[in-house]
PyMOL Python script that loads the backbone (N, CA, C, O; Angstrom):
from pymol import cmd

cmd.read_pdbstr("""\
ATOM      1  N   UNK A   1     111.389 110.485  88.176  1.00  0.00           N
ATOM      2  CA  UNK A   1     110.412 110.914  89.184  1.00  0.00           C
ATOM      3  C   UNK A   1     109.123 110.088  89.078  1.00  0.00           C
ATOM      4  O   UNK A   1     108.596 109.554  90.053  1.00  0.00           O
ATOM      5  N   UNK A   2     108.555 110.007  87.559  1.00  0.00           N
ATOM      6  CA  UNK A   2     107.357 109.232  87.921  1.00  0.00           C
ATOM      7  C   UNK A   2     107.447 107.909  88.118  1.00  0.00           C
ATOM      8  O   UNK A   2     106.475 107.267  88.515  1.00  0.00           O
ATOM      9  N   UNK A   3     108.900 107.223  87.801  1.00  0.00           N
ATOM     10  CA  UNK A   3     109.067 105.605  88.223  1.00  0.00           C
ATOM     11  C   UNK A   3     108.791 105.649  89.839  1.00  0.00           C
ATOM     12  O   UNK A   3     107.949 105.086  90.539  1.00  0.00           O
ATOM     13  N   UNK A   4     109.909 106.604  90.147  1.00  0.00           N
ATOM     14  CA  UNK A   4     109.663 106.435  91.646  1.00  0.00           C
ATOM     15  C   UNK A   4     108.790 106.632  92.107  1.00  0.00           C
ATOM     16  O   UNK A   4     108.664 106.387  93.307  1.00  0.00           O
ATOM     17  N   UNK A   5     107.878 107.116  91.440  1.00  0.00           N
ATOM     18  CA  UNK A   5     106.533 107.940  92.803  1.00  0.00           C
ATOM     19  C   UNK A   5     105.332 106.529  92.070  1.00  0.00           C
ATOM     20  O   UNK A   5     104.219 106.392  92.578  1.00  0.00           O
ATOM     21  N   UNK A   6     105.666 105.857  91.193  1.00  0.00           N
ATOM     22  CA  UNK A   6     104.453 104.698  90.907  1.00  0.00           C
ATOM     23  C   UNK A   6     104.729 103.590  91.834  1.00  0.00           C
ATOM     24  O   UNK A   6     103.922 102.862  92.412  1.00  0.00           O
ATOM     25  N   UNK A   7     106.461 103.592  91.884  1.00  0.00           N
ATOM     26  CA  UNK A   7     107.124 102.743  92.736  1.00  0.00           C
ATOM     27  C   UNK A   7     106.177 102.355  94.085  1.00  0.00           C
ATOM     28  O   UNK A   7     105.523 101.384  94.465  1.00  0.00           O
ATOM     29  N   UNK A   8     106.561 103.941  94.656  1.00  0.00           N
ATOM     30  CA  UNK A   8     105.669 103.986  96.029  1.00  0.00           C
ATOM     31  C   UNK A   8     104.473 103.747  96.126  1.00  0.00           C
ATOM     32  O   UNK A   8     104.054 103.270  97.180  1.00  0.00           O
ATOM     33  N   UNK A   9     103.486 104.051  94.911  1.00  0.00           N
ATOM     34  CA  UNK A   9     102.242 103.666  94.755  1.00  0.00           C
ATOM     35  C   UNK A   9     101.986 102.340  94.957  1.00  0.00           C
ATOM     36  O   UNK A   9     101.235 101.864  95.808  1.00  0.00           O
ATOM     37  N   UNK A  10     102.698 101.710  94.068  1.00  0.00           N
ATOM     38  CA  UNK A  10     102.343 100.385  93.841  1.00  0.00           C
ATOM     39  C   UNK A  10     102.894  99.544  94.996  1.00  0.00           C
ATOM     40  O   UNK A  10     102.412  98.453  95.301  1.00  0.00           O
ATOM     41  N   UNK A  11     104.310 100.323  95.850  1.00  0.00           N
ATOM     42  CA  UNK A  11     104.196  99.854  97.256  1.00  0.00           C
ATOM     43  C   UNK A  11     102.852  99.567  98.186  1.00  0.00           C
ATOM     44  O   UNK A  11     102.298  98.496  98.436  1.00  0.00           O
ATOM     45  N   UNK A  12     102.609 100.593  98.505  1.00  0.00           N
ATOM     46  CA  UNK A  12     101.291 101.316  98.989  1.00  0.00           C
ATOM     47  C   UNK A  12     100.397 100.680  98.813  1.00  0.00           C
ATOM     48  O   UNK A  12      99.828  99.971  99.643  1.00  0.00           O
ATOM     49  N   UNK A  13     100.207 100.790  98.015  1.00  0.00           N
ATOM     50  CA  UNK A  13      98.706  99.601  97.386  1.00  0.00           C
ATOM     51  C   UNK A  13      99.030  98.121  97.916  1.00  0.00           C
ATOM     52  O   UNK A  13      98.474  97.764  98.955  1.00  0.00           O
ATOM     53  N   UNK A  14      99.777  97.369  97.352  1.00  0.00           N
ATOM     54  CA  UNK A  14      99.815  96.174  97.233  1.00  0.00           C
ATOM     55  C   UNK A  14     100.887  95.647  98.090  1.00  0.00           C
ATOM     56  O   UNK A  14     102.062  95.964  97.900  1.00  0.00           O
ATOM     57  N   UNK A  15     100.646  95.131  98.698  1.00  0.00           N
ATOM     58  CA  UNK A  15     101.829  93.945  99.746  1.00  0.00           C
ATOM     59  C   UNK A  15     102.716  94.306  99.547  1.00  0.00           C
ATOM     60  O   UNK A  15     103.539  93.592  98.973  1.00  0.00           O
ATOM     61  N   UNK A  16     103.093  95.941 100.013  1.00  0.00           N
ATOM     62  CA  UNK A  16     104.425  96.529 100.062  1.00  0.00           C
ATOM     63  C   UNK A  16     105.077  96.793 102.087  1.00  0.00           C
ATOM     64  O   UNK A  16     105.686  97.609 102.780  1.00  0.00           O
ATOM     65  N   UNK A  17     104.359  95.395 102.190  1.00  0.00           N
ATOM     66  CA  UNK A  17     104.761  95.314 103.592  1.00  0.00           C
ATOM     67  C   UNK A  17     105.988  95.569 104.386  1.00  0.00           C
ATOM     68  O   UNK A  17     106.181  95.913 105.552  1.00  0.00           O
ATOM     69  N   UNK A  18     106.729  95.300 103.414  1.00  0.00           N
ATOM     70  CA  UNK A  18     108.172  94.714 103.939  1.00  0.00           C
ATOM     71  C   UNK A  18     108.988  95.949 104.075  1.00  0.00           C
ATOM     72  O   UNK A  18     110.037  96.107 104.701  1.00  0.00           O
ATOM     73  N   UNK A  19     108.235  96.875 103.297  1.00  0.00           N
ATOM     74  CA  UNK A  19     108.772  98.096 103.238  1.00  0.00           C
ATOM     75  C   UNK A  19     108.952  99.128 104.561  1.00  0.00           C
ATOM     76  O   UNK A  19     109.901  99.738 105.053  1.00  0.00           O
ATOM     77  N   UNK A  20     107.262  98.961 104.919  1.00  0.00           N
ATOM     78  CA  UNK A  20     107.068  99.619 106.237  1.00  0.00           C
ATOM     79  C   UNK A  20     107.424  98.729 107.396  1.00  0.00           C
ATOM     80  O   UNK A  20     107.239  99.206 108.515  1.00  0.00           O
ATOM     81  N   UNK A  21     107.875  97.587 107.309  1.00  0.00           N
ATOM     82  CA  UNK A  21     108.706  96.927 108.225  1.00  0.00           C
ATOM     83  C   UNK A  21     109.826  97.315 108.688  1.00  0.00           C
ATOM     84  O   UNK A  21     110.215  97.351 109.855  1.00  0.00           O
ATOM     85  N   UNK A  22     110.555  97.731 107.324  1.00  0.00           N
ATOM     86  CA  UNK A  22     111.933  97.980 107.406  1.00  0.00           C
ATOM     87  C   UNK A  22     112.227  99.589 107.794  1.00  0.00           C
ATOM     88  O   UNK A  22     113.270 100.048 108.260  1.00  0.00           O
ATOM     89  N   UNK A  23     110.996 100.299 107.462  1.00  0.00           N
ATOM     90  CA  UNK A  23     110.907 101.868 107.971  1.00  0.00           C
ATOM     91  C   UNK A  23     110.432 101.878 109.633  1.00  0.00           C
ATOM     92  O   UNK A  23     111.006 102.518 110.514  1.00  0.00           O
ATOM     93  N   UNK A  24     109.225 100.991 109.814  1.00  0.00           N
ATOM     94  CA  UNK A  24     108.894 101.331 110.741  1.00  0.00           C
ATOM     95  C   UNK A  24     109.528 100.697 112.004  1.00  0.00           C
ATOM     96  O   UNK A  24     109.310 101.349 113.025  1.00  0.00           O
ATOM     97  N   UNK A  25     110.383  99.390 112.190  1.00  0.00           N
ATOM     98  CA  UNK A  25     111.243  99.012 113.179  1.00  0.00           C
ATOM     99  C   UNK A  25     111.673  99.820 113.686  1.00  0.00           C
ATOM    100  O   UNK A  25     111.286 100.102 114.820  1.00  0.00           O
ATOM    101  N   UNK A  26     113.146 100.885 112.742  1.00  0.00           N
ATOM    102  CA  UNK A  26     113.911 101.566 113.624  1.00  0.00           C
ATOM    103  C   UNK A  26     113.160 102.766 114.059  1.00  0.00           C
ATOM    104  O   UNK A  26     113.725 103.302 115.012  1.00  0.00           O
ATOM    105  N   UNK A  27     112.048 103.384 113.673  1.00  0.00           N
ATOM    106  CA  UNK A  27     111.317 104.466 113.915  1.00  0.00           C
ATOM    107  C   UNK A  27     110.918 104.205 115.260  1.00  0.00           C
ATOM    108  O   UNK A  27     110.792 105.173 116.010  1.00  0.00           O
ATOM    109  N   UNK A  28     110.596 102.515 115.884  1.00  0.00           N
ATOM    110  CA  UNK A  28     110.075 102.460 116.770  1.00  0.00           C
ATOM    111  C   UNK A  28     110.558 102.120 118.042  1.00  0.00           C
ATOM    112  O   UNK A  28     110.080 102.280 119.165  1.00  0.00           O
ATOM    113  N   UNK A  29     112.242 101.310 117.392  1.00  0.00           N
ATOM    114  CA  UNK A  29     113.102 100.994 118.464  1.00  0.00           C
ATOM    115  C   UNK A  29     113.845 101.853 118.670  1.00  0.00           C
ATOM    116  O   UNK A  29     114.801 101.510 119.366  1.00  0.00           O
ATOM    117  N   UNK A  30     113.822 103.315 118.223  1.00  0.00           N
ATOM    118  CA  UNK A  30     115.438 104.200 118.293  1.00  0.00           C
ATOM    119  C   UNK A  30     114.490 105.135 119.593  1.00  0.00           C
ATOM    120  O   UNK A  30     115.025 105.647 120.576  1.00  0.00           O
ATOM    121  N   UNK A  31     113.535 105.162 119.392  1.00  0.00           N
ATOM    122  CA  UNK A  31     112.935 105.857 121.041  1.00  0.00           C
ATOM    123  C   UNK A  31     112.717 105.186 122.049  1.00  0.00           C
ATOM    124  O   UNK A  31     112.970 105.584 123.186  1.00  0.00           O
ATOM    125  N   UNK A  32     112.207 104.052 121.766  1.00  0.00           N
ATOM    126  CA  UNK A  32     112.406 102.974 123.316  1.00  0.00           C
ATOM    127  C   UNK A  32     113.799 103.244 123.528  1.00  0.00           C
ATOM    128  O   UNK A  32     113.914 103.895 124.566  1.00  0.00           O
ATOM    129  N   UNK A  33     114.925 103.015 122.973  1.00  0.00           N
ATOM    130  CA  UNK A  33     116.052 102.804 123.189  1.00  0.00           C
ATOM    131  C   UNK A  33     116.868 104.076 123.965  1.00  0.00           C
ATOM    132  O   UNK A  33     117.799 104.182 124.763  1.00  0.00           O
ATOM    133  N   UNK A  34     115.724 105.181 123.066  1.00  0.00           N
ATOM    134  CA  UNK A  34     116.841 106.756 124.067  1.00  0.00           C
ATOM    135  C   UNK A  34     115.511 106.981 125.120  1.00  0.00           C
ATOM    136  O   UNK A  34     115.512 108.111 125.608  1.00  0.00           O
ATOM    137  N   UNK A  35     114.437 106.159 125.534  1.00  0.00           N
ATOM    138  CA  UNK A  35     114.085 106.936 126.911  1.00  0.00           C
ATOM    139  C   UNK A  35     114.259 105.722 127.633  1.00  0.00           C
ATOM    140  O   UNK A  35     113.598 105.773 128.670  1.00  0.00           O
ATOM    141  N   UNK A  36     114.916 104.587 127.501  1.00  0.00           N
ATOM    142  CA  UNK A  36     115.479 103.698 128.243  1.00  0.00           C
ATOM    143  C   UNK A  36     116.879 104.048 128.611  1.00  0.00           C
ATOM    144  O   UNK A  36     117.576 103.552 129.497  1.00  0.00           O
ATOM    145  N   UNK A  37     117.027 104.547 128.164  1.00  0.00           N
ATOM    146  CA  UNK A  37     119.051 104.957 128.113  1.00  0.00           C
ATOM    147  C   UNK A  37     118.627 106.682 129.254  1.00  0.00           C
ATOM    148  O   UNK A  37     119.254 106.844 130.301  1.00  0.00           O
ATOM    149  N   UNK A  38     118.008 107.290 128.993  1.00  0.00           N
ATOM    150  CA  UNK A  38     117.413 108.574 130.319  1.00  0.00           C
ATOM    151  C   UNK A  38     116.625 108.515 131.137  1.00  0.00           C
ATOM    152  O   UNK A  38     116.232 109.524 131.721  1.00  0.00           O
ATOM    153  N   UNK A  39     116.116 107.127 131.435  1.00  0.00           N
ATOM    154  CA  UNK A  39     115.387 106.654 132.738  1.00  0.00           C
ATOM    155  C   UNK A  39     116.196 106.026 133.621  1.00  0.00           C
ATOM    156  O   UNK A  39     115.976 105.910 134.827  1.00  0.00           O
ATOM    157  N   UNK A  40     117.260 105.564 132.940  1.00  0.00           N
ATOM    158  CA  UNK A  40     118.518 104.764 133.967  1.00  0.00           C
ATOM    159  C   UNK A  40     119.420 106.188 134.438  1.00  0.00           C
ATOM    160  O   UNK A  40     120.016 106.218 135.514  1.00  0.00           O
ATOM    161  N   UNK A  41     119.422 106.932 133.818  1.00  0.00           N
ATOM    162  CA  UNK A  41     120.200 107.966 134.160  1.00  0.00           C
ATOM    163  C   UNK A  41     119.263 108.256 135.511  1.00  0.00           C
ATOM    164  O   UNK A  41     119.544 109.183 136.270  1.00  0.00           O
TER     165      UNK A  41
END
""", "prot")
cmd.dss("prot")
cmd.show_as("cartoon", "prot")
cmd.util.cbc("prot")
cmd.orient("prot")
């Protein structure tokens, strides 16, 4: 538990960019994608 939670810290802090890249893409393309898919409807 505390590896992981320094893990995230030290994400967090420091040029743990790549991280919220990889979280925040699909967070941002999976809703364009379903109110594009119910506007064609």
């Amino acid at each position: 538990m505390m590896n992981h939670a320094d893990g995230w810290m030290g994400g967090l802090a420091g040029g743990g960019m790549w991280d919220w890249t990889v979280v925040g893409v699909p967070v941002v393309v999976l809703p364009v994608v379903v109110i594009s898919r119910l506007s064609k409807i």
